[in-house]
VMD Tcl script that builds the backbone (N, CA, C; Angstrom):
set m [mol new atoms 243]
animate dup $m
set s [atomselect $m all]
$s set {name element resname resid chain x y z} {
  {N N UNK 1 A 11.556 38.717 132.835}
  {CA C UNK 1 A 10.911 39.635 131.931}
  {C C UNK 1 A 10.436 38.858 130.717}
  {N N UNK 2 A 9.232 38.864 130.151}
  {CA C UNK 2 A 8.844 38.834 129.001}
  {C C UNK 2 A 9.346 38.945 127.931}
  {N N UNK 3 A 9.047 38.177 126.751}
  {CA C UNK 3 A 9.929 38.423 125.427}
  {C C UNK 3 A 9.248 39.774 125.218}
  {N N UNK 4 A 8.469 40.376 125.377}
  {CA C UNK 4 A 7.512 41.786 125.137}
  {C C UNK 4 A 8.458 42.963 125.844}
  {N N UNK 5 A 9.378 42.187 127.018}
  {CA C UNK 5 A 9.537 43.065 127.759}
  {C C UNK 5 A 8.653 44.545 128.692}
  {N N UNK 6 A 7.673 43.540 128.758}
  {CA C UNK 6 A 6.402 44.150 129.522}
  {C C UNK 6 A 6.475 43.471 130.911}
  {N N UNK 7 A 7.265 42.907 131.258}
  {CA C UNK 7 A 7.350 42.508 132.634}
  {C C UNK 7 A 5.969 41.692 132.996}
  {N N UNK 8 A 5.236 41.689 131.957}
  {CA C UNK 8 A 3.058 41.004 132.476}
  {C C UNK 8 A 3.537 40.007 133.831}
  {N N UNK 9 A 3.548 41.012 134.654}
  {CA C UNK 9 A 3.392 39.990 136.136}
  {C C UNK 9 A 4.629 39.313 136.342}
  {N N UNK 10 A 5.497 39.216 135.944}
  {CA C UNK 10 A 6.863 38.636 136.770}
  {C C UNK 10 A 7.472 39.645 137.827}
  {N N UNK 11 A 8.299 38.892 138.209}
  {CA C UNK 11 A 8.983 39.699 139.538}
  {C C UNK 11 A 9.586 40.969 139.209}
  {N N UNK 12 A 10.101 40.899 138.006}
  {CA C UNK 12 A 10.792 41.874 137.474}
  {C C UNK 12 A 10.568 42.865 136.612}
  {N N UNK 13 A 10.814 44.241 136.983}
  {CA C UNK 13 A 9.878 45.298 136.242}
  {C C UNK 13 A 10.618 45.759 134.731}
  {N N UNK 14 A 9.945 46.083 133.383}
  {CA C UNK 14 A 10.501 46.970 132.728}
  {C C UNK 14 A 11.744 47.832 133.410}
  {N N UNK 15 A 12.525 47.994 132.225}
  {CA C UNK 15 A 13.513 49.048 133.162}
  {C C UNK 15 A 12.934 50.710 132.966}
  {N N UNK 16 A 12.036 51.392 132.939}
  {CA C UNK 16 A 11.728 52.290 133.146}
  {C C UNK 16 A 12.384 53.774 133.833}
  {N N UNK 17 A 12.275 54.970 133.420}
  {CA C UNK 17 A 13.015 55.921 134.319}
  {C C UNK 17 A 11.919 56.045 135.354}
  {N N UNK 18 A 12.565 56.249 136.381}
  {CA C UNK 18 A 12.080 56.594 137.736}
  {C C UNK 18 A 12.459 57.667 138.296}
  {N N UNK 19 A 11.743 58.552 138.817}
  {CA C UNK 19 A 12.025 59.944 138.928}
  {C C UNK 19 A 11.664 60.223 140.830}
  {N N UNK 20 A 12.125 59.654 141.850}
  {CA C UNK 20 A 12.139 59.981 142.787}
  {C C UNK 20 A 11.955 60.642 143.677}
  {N N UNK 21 A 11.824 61.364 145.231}
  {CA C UNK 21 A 12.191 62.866 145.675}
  {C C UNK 21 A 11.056 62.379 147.195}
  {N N UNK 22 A 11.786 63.107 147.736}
  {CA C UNK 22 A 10.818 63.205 149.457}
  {C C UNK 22 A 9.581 64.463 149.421}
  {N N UNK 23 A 8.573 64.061 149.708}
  {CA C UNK 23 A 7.600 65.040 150.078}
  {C C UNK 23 A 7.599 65.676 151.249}
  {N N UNK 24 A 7.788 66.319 151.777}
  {CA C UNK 24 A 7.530 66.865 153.321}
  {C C UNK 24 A 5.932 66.704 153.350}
  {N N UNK 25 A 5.648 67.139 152.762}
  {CA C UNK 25 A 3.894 67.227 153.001}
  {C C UNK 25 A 3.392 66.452 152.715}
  {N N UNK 26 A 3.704 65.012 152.093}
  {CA C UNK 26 A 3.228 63.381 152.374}
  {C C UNK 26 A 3.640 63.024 153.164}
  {N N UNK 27 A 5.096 63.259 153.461}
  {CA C UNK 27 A 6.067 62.352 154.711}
  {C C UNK 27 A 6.154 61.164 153.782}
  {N N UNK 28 A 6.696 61.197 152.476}
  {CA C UNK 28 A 6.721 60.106 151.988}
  {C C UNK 28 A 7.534 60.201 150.829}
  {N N UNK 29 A 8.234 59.030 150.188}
  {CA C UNK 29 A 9.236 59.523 148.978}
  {C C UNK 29 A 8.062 58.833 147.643}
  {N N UNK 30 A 8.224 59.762 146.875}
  {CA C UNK 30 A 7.192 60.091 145.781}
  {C C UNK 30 A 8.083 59.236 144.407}
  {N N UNK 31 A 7.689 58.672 143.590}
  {CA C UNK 31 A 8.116 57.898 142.822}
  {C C UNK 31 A 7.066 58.520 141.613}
  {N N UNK 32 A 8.053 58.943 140.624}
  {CA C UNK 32 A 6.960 58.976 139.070}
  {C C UNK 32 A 7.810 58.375 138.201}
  {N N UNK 33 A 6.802 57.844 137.002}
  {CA C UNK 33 A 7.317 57.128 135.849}
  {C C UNK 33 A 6.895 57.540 134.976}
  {N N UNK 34 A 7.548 58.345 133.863}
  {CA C UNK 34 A 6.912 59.912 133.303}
  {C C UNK 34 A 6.744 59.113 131.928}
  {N N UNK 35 A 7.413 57.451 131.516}
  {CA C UNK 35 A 6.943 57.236 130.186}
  {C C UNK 35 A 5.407 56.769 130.585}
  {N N UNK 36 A 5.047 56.462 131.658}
  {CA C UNK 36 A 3.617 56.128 131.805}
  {C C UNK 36 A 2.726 57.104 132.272}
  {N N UNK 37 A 1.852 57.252 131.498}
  {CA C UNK 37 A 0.734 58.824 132.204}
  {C C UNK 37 A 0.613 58.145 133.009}
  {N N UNK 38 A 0.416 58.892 134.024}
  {CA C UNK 38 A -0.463 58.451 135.272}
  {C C UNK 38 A -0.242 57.835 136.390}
  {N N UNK 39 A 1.430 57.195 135.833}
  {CA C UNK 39 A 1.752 55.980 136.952}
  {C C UNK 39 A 2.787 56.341 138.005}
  {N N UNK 40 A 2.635 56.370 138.789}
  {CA C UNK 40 A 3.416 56.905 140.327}
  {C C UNK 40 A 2.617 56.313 141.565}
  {N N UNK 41 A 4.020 55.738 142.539}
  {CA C UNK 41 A 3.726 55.181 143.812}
  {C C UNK 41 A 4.255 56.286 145.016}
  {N N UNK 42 A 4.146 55.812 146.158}
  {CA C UNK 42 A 4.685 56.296 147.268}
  {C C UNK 42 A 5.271 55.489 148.328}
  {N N UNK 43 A 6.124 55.638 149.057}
  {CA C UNK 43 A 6.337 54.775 150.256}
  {C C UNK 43 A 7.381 55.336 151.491}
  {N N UNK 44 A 6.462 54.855 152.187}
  {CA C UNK 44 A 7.956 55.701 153.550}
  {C C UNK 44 A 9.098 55.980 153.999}
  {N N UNK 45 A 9.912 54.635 152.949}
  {CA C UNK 45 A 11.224 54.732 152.974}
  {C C UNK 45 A 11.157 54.879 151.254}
  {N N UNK 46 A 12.655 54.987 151.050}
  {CA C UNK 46 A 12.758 54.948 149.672}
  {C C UNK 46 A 12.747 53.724 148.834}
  {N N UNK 47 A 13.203 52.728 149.887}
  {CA C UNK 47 A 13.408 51.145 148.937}
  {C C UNK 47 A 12.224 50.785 149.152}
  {N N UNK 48 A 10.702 50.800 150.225}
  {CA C UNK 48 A 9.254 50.812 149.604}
  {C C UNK 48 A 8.839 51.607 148.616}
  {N N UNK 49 A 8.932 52.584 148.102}
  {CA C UNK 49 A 8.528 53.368 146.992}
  {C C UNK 49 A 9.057 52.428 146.144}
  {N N UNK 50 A 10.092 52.897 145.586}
  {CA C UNK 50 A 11.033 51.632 144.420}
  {C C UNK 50 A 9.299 50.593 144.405}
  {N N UNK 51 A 10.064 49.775 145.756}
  {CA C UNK 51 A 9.121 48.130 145.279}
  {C C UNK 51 A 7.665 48.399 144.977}
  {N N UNK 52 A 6.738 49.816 145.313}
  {CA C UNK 52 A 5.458 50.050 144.980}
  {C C UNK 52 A 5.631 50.691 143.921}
  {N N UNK 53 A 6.376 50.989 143.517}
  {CA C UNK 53 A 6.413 51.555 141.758}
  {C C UNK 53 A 6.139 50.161 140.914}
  {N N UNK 54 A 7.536 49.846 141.061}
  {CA C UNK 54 A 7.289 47.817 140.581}
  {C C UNK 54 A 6.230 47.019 140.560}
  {N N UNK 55 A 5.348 47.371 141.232}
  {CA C UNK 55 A 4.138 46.385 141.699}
  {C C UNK 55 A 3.011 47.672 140.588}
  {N N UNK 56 A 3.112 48.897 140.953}
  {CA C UNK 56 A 2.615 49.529 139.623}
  {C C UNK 56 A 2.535 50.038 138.880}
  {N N UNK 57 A 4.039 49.486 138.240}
  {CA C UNK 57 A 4.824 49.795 136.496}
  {C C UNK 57 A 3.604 48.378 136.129}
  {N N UNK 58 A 3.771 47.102 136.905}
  {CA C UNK 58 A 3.139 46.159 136.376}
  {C C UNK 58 A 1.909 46.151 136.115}
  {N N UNK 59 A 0.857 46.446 137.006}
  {CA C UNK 59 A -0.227 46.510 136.807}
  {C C UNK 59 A -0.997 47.930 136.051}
  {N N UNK 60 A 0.066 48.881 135.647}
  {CA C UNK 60 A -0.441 49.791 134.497}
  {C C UNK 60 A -0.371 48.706 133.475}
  {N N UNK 61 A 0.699 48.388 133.171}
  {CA C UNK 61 A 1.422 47.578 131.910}
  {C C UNK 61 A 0.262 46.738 131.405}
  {N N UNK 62 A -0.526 45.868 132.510}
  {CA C UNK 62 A -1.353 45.187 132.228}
  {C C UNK 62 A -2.767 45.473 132.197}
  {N N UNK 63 A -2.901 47.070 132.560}
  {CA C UNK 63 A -4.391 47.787 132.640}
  {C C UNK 63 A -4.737 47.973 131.652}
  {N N UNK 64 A -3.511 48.512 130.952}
  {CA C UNK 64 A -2.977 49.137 129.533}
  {C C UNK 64 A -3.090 47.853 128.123}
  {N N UNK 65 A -2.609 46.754 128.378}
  {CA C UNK 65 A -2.896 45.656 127.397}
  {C C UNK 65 A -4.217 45.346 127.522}
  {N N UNK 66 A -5.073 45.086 128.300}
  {CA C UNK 66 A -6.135 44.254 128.523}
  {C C UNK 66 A -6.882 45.338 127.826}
  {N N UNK 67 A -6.361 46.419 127.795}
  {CA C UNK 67 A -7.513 48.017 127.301}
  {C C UNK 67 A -7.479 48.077 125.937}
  {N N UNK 68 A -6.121 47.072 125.370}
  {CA C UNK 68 A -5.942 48.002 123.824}
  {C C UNK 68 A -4.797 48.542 123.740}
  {N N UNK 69 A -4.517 49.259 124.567}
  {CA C UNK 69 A -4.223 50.911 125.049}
  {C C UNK 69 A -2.434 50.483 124.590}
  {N N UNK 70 A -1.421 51.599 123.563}
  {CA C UNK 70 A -0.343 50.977 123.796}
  {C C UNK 70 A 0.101 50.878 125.175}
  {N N UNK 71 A 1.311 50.304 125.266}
  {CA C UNK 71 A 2.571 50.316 126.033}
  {C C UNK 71 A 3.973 50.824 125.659}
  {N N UNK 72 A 4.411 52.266 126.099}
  {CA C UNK 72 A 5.345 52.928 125.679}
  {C C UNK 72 A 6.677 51.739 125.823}
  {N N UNK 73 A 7.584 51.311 124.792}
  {CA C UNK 73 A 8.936 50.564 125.892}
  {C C UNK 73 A 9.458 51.412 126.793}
  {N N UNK 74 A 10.501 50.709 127.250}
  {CA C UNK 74 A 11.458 51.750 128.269}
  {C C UNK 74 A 12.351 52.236 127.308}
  {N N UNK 75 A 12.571 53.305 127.701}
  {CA C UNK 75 A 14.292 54.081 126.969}
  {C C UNK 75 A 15.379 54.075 127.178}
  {N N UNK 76 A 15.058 53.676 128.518}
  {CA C UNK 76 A 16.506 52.926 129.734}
  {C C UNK 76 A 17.742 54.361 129.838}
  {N N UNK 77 A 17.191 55.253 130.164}
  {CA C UNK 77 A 17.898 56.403 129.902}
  {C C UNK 77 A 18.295 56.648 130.989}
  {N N UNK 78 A 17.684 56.437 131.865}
  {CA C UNK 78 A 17.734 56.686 133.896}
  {C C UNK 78 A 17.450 55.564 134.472}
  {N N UNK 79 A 17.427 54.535 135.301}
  {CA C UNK 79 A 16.796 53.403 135.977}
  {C C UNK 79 A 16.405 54.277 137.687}
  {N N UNK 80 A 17.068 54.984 137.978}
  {CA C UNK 80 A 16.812 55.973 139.422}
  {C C UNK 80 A 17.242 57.410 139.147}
  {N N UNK 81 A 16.129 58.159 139.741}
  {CA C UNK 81 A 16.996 59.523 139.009}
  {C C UNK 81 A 16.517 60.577 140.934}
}
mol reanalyze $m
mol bondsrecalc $m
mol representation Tube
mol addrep $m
């Protein structure tokens, strides 16, 4: 992690809350990250969701710097919920 703790592209994500849950009607477990508008993955199992959240907690993080735009920190209140 970054001294920013923006994770900019390392392996390792912000610790962020992650808000989880199965869709029946994706067939897929749904991942949101409610300090970031907008940012939520999906994946078929649950430990792919996780790692496609990770891949884009990062690349908001960095959509978001390159824009200006802040970057909320984490609150570290939940890491899986």
């Amino acid at each position: 992690m970054s001294s920013s703790s923006t994770g900019s592209g390392s392996e390792t994500s912000p610790r962020y809350e992650l808000i989880i849950w199965w869709s029946n009607d994706d067939e897929a477990f749904i991942v949101e990250v409610p300090e970031l508008p907008g940012c939520a993955a999906d994946g078929p199992t649950y430990e792919e969701a996780v790692a496609q959240a990770r891949r884009v907690i990062r690349e908001w993080i960095q959509t978001a710097t390159e824009l200006g735009r802040p970057v909320a920190e984490p609150r570290g209140r939940l890491l899986f919920a």
